[in-house]
N, C-alpha and C positions, 0 to 999 in steps of 0.2 A: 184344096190340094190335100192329100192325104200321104202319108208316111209312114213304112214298114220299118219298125223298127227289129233287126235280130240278133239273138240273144243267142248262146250257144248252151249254158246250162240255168233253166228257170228252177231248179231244185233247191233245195235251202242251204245247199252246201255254194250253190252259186247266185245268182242273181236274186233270187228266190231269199234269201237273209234277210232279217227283219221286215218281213212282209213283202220286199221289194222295193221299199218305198222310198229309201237311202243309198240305192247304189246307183252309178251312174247313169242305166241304161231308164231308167223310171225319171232320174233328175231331167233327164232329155228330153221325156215324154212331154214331161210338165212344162217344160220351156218351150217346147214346139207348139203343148195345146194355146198358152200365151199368147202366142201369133195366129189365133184362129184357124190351125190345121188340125186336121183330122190325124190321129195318132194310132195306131194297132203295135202293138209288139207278140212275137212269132217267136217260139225260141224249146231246147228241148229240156225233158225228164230225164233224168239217168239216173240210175241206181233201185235199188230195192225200196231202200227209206223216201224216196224224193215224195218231197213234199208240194200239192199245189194250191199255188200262189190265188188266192179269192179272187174275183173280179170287181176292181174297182171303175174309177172315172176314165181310168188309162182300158180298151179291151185287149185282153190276153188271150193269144193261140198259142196252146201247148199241144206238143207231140211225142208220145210216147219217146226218147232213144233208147237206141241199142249199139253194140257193136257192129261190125262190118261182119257179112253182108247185108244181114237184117237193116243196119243204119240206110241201107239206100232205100227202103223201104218208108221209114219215117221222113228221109229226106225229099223222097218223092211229092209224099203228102204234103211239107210244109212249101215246097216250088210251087207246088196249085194252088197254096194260100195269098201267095203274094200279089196284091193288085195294087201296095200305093206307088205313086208317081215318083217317089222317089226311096231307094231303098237304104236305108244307116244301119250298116254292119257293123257292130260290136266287135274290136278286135280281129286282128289279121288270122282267123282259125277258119280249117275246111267246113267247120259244122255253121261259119255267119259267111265271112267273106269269098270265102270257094264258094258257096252257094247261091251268094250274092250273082257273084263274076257269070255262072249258070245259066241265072235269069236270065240276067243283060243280053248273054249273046243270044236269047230270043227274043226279047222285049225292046231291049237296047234304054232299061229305064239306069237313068244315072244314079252313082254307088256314091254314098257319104260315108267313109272308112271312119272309125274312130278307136284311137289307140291309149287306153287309159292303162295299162298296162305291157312291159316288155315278157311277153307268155316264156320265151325262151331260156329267162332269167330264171327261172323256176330248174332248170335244168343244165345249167352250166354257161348259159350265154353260146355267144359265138366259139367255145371251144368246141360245143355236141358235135357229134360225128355219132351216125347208126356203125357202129360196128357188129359184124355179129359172120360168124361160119356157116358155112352154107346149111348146116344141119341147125341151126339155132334158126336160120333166115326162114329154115322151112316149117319151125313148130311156132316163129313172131303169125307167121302168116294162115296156116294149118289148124293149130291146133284151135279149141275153141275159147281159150282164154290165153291165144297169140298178143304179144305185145301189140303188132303191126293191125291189129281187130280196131282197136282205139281208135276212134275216128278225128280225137288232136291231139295224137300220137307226136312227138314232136319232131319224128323225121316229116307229115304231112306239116306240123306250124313251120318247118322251117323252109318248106316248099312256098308256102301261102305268102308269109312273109315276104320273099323276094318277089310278089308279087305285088307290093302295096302302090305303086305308081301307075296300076290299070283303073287305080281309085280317080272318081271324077272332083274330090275334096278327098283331102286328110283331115279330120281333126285330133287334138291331144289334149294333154291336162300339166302337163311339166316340159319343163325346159327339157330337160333329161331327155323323153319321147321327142322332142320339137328336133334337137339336135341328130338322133339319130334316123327319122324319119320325117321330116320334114312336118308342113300342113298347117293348121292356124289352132292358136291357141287358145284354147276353150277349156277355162276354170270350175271349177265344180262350183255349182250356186247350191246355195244355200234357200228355203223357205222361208226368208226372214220376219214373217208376218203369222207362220205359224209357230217359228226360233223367236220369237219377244218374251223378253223377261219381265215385262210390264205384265205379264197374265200371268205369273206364280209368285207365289211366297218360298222364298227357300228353306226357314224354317217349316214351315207347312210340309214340303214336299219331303226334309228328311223324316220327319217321323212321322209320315203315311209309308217310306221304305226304311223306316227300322235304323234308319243312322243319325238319327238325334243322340248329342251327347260328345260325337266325332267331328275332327277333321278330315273335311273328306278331300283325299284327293279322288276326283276320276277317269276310268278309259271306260269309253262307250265303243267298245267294240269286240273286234275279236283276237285276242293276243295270240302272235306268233312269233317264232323265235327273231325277228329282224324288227319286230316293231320295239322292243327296248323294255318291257316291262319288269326284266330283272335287274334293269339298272335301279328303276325308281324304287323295288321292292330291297336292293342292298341297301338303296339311301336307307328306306326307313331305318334297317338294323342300325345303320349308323347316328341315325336322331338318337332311334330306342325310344319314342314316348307314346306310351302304347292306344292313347287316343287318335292320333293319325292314321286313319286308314285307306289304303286304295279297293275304292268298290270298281271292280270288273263289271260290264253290266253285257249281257250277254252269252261272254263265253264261245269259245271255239266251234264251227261248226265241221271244221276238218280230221278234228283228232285230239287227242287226249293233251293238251299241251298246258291248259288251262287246269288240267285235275294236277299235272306235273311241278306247277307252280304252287299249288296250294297245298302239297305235299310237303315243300320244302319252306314253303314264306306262309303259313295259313294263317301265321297270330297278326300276319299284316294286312291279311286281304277280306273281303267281304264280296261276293258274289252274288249280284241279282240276275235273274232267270233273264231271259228275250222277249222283248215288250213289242208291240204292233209302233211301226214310226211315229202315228201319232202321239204317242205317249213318251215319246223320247224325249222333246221340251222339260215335261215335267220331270222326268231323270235327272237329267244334267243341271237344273237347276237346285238343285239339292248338293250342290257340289261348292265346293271354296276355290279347288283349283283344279282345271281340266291338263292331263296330262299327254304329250304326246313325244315318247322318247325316239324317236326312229334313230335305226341304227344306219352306217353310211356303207351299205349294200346294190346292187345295182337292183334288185327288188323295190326296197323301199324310194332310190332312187326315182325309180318309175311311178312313182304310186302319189296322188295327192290327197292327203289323208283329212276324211271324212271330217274325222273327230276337231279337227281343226275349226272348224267354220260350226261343227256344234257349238265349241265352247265358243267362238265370237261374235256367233247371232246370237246368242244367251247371255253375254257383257261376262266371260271369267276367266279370273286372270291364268294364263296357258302358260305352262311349260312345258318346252318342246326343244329340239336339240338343233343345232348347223347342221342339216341334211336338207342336199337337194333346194327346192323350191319351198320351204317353211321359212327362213328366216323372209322372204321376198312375199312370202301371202300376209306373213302376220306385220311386217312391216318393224314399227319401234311400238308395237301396242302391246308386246308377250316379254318374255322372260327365255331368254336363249342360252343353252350351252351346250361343251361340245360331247358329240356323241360317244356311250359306252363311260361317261363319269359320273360314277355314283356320288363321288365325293359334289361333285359342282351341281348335281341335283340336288341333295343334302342341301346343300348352303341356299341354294334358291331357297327351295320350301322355308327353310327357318327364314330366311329374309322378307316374303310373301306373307308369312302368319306373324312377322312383328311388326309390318303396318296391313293390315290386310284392308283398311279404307283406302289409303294408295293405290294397291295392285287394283281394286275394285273401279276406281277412277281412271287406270289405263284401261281396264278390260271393257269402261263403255267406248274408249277410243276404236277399240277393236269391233265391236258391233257395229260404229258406225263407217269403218273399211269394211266389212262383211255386208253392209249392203251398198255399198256402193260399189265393190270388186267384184262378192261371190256370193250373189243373191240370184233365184232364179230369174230375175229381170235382167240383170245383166247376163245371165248366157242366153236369154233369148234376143236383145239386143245381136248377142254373137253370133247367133244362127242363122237371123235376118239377113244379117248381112252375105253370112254362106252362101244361103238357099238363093239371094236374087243373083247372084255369081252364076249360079249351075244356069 
């Protein structure tokens, strides 16, 4: 059996991030090839900078995008790509699931939606409304850099959306998604065989990246303003001890937000460039404490964050805040508290670095929930059981 998987932006700014290797739509891959299917993922380019993604063990069809009307033109192309038996749309958006719904009503091949994100959140949630005067309506659609050109425009996601019940399977990643849209819930797994801390030394690893000497706290990822990372960088002021450091490893690929932070916290931070996923084990193990602040937003709501299950298949002790679905991934194996307090982060970190063989002895608790929850075996386990449903 074979499986299309589509993807709405492969660029580096979207799925295309860290080689691809770590966001969901690739986690999926890997969990499907598990079950001896054939896997393709189809998905487009947009922008000037877009980046493409190598061809690994997963194959990748990219297509040039564009705006509308040119976008029907790329769209065209990738509807003649699609031949697996069953199609797994990326997100309720016209450029995966409207395209999806297209096929079908030729093929009639069944649609596995997946909603690891609420797209809408991004733009006000269920308050958006297109407002706009009929002279405005005419240059959104007219002109050649019209709002309404966007092909997930979010007057179109909020169209698609109300369509997620023409899905033959839902699947999600948080309660949050599960609630609002129903469908079965499907955890991000984790590589736990290539996430073993049994293959690094953590001294080793910091001074191959230049943080020997430090307490490291770290975020493997890409900070934005709802993931929390100015709470942790207030704690530091509040320690004040100027060997604790938060290494960013990565950096923003959306926008300056990351240079914005180092503006104003720089004597706190330490920035490593974007490493290919394989090398991301050896990152995080270089770390004391893996940080994950989310703030309590319907974004991060919807979001089951990555960095989590990095630092739990690697055994380190996490701090993360009461948002969402974290307290219930990590279980009693992390360090919780509540979101937007620099002070209660403060007081972890110092409690964490004055037994830090302690935190170390929960954090192997935590590796051994991350392969038993949220390891690629268990979301192929999950899938199995989808795909004999359809």
């Amino acid at each position: 059996m074979k499986i299309s998987i589509l993807v709405s932006d492969l660029s580096s700014a979207g799925a295309g991030r860290w080689g691809g290797g770590s966001v969901r739509s690739f986690l999926l891959a890997q969990s499907l090839q598990k079950l001896n299917y054939q896997v393709e993922i189809l998905g487009f380019l947009f922008g000037e900078e877009a980046t493409v993604i190598p061809q690994s063990e997963i194959r990748i069809n990219q297509f040039i995008g564009y705006n509308y009307p040119k976008f029907l033109m790329s769209a065209s192309q990738l509807l003649k790509k699609i031949d697996g038996d069953i199609i797994y749309a990326m997100r309720p958006k016209p450029t995966t699931f409207g395209l999806a719904l297209l096929r079908k009503l030729k093929t009639n091949q069944p649609i596995i939606l997946d909603i690891d994100d609420w797209e809408l959140s991004w733009y006000g949630g269920e308050n958006w409304k297109y407002k706009a005067s009929f002279k405005q309506l005419y240059r959104d659609i007219f002109k050649s850099d019209g709002a309404l050109r966007q092909p997930d425009h979010p007057f179109y996601l909020k169209m698609v959306e109300g369509m997620t019940k023409k899905a033959n399977a839902i699947t999600i990643h948080t309660k949050f998604l599960q609630d609002k849209f129903g469908g079965i819930y499907l955890p991000n797994g984790k590589d736990t065989e290539l996430f073993n801390p049994n293959y690094y030394d953590p001294e080793k690893s910091r001074i191959f990246y230049g943080l020997s000497g430090y307490r490291i706290l770290m975020f493997p990822g890409a900070p934005r303003p709802y993931k929390g990372v100015e709470d942790v960088l207030l704690a530091l002021e509040l320690i004040n001890e100027p060997d604790i450091k938060l290494v960013i490893v990565g950096g923003s690929p959306y926008d300056d937000y990351d240079a914005q932070l180092s503006e104003k916290w720089g004597r706190w931070i330490i920035k490593l460039p974007k490493y290919p996923p394989s090398e991301m084990p050896k990152i995080v193990a270089a770390a004391h404490i893996v940080v994950v602040p989310q703030k309590n937003t319907p974004a991060a709501l919807a979001q089951f964050p990555l960095k989590l299950t990095d630092g739990m298949a690697m055994a380190k002790p996490i701090l993360a805040t009461r948002v969402g679905d974290i307290p219930e991934i990590l279980g009693e194996t992390g360090y919780l508290v509540e979101p937007e307090s620099p002070e209660q982060i403060a007081e972890k970190i110092k409690l964490i670095f004055q037994d830090l063989d302690a935190a170390n002895q929960r954090a192997v608790k935590a590796r051994e929930r991350c392969v038993e929850k949220y390891s690629i075996n268990s979301m192929s386990n999950i899938l199995e059981s989808v795909i004999s449903e359809l």
